[in-house]
N, C-alpha and C positions, 0 to 999 in steps of 0.2 A: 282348505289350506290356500292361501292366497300366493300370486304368483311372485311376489314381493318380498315372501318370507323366505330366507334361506336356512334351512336347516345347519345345526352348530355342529360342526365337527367333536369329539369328546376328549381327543385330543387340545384343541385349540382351547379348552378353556381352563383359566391359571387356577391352579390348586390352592389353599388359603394357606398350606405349610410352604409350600414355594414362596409365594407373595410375601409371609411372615421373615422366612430367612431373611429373602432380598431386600425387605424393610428392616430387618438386622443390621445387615450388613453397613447398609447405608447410615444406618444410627451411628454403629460404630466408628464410621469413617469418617463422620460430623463430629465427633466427639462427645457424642449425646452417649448416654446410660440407659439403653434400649426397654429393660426391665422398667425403670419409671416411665419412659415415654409412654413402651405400650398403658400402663395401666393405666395412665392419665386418661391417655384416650380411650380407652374400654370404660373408662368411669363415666365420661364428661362426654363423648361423642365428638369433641371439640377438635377437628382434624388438624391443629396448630400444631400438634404434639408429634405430627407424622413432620419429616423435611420434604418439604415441597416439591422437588424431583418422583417421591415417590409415592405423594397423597394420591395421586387418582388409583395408584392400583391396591390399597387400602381402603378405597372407599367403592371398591368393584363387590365388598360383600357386606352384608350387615355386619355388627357389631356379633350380634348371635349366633354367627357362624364363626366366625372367628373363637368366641368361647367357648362353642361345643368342642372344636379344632383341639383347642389347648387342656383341655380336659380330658379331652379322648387320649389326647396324647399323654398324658400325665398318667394315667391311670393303665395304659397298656405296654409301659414300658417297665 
């Protein structure tokens, strides 16, 4: 382990259904239609579809986590 590396707290690191809401939120608040944005971007990878306030914490996970996310989710509610 190098003395450089700081271990992550498990706390400190954002949940992809937290991120999701927060970039809800924000959709809605733009007046964007969140359900198309996301899938735009889940299609196309194209972070244009995110509002730029809240692209970088969208692009803090793959694209594939975010699907597993929404599917896990779908299916255990």
């Amino acid at each position: 382990m190098s003395i450089f590396s700081k271990k992550q707290d498990p706390n400190d690191i954002p949940k992809v259904s937290d991120t999701m809401r927060e970039i809800y939120d924000a959709m809605k608040t733009k007046g964007y239609d969140p359900v198309n944005q996301f899938v735009g971007y889940l299609l196309s990878g194209d972070p244009m579809y995110i509002p730029g306030a809240v692209r970088p914490k969208i692009r803090a996970f793959d694209r594939d986590e975010i699907l597993e996310e929404l599917v896990k989710n779908y299916f255990e509610r």
